[in-house]
N, C-alpha and C positions, 0 to 999 in steps of 0.2 A: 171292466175286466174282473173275471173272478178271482176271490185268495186261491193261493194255491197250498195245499196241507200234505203235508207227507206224512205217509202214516208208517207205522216202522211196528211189524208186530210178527211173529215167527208161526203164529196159529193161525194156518189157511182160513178156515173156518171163520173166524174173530176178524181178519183181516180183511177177509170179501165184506162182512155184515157191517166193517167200522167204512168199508169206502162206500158201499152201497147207499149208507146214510148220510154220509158226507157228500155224494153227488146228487143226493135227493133236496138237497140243503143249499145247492149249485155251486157247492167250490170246485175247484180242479183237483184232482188228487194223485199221486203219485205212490204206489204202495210198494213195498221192502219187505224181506224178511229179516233180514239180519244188521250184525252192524257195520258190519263193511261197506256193504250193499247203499246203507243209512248216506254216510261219508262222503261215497261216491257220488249221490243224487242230490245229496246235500248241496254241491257245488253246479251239476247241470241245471238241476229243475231252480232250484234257488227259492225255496219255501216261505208261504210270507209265516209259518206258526210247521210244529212239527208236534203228532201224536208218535209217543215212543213207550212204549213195553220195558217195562223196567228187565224182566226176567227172558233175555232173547237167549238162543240156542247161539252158540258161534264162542269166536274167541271173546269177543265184549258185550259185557251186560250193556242193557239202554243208559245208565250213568253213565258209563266210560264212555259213549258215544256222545252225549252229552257236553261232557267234560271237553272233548274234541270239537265239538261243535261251536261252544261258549266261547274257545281262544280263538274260534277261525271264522266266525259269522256272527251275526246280530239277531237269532232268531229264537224266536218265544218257545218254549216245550212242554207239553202237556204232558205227564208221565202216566200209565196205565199200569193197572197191578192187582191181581185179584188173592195177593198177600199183605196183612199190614203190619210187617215184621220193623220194630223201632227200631235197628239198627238200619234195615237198607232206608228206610224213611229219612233216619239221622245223613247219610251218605248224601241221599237225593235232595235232598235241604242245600246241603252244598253247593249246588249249581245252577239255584238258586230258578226251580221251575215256575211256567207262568201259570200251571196248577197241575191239581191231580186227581184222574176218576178212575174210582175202584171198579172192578170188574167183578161181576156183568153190571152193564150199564143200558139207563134207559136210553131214545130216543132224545127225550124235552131234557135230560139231566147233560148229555153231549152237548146239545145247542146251545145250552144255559153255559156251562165252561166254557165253551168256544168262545161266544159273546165278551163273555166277560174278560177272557184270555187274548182278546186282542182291542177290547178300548182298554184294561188296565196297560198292556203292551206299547199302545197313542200315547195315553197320558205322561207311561213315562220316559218315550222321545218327547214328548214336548216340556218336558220336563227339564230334562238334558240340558234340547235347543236352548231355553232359559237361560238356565245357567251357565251354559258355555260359550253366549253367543261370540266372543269372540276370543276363546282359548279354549284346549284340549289335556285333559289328563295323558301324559304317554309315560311309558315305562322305561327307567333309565338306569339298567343296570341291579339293583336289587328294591330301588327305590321310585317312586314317581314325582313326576316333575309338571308343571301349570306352564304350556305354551302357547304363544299368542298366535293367533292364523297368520299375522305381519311381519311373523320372525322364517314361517316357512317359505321356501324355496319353490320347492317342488316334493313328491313324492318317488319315487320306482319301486317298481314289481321285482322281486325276486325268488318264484314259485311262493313256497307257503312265508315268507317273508316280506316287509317294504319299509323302507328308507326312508325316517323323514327328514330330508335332507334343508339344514340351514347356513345362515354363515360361520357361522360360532362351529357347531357339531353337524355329525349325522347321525341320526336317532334309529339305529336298528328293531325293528317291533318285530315278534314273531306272532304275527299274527300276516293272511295276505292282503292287498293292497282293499280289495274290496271291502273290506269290513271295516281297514284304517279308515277308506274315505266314509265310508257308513257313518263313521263316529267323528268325520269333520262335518259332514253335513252342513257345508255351506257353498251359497252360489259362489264363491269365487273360487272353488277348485272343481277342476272339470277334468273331466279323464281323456285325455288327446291322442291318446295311443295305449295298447294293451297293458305297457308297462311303465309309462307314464302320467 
C-alpha cells in the first residue's frame, strides 16, 4: 500500500508541481490549500508524513496547523518555505518538524527528505516501543505521570478528547482517542467500537 502525503500549500502552481512529483514517486497524495482544509483531511485521509507551507494564505500559518496537528495525531511534517527568516525558523523548531526544504526545490533533493523523513520517523517509534514497552507518558493535569498498560482499564472517545480510564483515576487527555492508542501501541488494546 502506498504512504499516503498530504500536501498543504496555498500556491496552485507549487502545489500541482509538489503532487505531480510525489505521484511520480507512487505515493498517494492528498492536496490542500489552506489550513482549515489541512485539519480537516488531516483526520479523513489520515497521512502517514505531511508537506506543509509554512507561509499559507487563511486564518493559520503551516505552524499553527502543525501545532494542531502535533496535539491530535502522530504525524511527521515537512515544513516548506521559500523565506529563511530566524524568527519563524525559531517558531517552527517548536513543533519539532521531521525536516525542512527550502523553496524551490529539486526533484532528488524532495526524495532525499522524504526518505530520510520517514526512516528517521521508524526509528523513532521504535524507539518509543523500546522504551515504553510496557508503560505510557500521560498528562495529568499540569504535570506528567509513567503508567503501566496493567493499571488501564479501558479507553473512551470523546470527540477531540479520551479517557484513560483506571481503578485508581480517570485520565482525561486532550488529545482524540486515535493518537492516545497510537502512543499505546500495543497488542493488548484493541479498538472494539468507535468509542471504545
Amino acid at each position: 500500500m502506498a504512504k499516503r502525503i498530504l500536501v498543504v500549500e496555498d500556491n496552485d502552481l507549487n502545489r500541482k508541481l509538489f503532487c505531480d512529483v510525489l505521484r511520480s514517486q507512487g505515493y498517494a497524495i492528498e492536496p490542500c490549500a489552506d489550513g482549515l482544509e489541512a485539519l480537516d483531511k488531516a483526520r479523513g485521509f489520515v497521512p502517514n508524513l505531511i508537506i506543509m507551507d509554512i507561509q499559507l494564505a487563511g486564518a493559520m500559518d503551516g505552524i499553527s496547523v502543525a501545532q494542531v496537528i502535533n496535539e491530535n495525531f502522530s504525524i511527521p511534517i515537512i515544513y516548506l518555505s521559500d523565506h529563511v527568516d530566524k524568527t519563524l525558523i525559531e517558531r517552527a523548531k517548536q513543533t519539532f518538524p521531521a525536516s525542512y526544504l527550502q523553496k524551490p526545490f529539486n526533484e532528488g533533493e524532495l526524495v532525499r527528505v522524504l526518505e530520510i523523513a520517514f526512516t528517521n520517523w521508524q526509528e523513532r517509534k521504535e524507539w518509543h516501543r523500546n522504551i515504553l514497552q510496557n508503560h505510557i507518558f500521560i498528562k495529568d493535569g499540569s504535570s506528567y505521570i509513567k503508567l503501566a498498560y496493567n493499571d488501564i482499564i479501558y479507553l473512551q472517545a470523546d470527540r477531540a478528547y479520551c479517557s484513560i480510564v483506571t481503578e485508581q483515576k480517570t485520565f482525561i487527555q486532550s488529545n482524540n482517542m486515535s493518537y492516545v492508542l497510537g502512543q499505546l501501541n500495543h497488542r493488548d488494546f484493541v479498538q472494539v467500537h468507535r468509542s471504545y
